[in-house]
Residue, then its C-alpha position, 0 to 999 in steps of 0.5 A: x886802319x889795319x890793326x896786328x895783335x899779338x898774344x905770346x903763350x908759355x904754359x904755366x907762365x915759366x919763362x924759359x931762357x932763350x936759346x944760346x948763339x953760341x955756334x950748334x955743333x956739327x950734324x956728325x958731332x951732334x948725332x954723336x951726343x944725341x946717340x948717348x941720350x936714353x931718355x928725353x922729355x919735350x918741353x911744354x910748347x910755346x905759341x905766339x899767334x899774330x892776327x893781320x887783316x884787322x882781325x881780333x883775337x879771340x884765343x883765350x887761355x884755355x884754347x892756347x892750352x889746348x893748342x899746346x897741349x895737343x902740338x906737344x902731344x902730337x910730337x910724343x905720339x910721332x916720335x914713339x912712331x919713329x923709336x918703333x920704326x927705327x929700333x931705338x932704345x930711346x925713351x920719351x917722358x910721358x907729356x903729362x908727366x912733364x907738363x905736372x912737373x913744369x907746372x909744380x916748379x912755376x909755384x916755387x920759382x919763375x925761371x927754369x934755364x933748360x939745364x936745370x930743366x933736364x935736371x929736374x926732368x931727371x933726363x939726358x936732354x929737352x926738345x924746346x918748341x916755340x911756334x909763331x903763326x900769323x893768322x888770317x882769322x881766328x879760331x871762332x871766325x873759323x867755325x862759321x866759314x862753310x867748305x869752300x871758305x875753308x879751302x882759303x888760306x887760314x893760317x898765312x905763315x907759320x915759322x917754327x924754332x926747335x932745340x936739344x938741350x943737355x943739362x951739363x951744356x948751356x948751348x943747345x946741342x942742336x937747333x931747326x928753324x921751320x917754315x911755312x910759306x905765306x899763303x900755306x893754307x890750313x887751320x891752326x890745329x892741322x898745320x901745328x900737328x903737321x909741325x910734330x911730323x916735321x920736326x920728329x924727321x929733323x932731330x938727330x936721333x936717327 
């Protein structure tokens, strides 16, 4: 019998309040908010795998780190790329810097709404990912397929959901949900970097 496994990953293990269903202001409207922003941070990503195809997962904390480690890396890096090319003035918070911040607020409490978030950030707003991929097979079955096992679909679907909190708002100033098709084929680490390019074209800020 097929069998599904799920392993949900917040780093550091703070839960973050999900995002508003208040009605998200309109592009004109939401570019107007995000051009009065000067510094922003992203938030540590969350990632939440599914195994289909009766496939163990075989993740470990670390590696989910790893993950969300190098998508939230990928963003920062993307978006310094985009701010040079575009001559904004906007400036990202070093990921590392957030992610020690993120960690020292888990040991005093175990709930951050974003608000409070961009306060104790000390910016104007936070990018919040969360990516859900289903997988085909893990990580470790990966490493032993030669090339053309490879060239198969490996991750089968993807769907991603991005939002822009303020700390004066408690609705999110922007929110994107991102696709991608069933039988998309790639490794989790390719198609989790190929998120950040994505993403970093759909934010307001240019």
């Amino acid at each position: 019998m097929w069998k599904s496994y799920f392993i949900a990953f917040a780093l550091c293990g703070v839960f973050i309040a999900s995002c508003s269903t208040a009605k998200v202001q309109t592009n004109a409207q939401t570019r107007a908010l995000a051009q009065k922003h000067t510094k922003i941070a992203i938030l540590p990503t969350g990632i939440h795998l599914t195994y289909s195809r009766g496939v163990s997962p075989v993740y470990d904390k670390q590696e989910l780190e790893s993950l969300s480690k190098r998508i939230s890396l990928e963003l920062y890096w993307q978006l310094l790329e985009k701010i040079a090319k575009s001559n904004s003035s906007l400036l990202v918070q070093n990921t590392e810097q957030t992610s020690a911040v993120y960690a020292k607020l888990m040991k005093t409490d175990s709930f951050y709404s974003p608000q409070e978030l961009c306060k104790r950030f000390g910016v104007d707003a936070i990018i919040k990912l969360e990516v859900f991929s289903d997988q085909l097979m893990s990580s470790r079955d990966i490493s032993r397929m030669d090339s053309t096992a490879l060239r198969k679909a490996v991750v089968e679907s993807t769907t991603y959901y991005a939002s822009l909190f303020e700390p004066s708002r408690e609705a999110a100033i922007w929110t994107y949900k991102g696709e991608y098709a069933r039988g998309y084929a790639a490794t989790p680490g390719n198609t989790f970097a190929s998120i950040s390019y994505d993403l970093v074209k759909k934010l307001p800020y240019w």
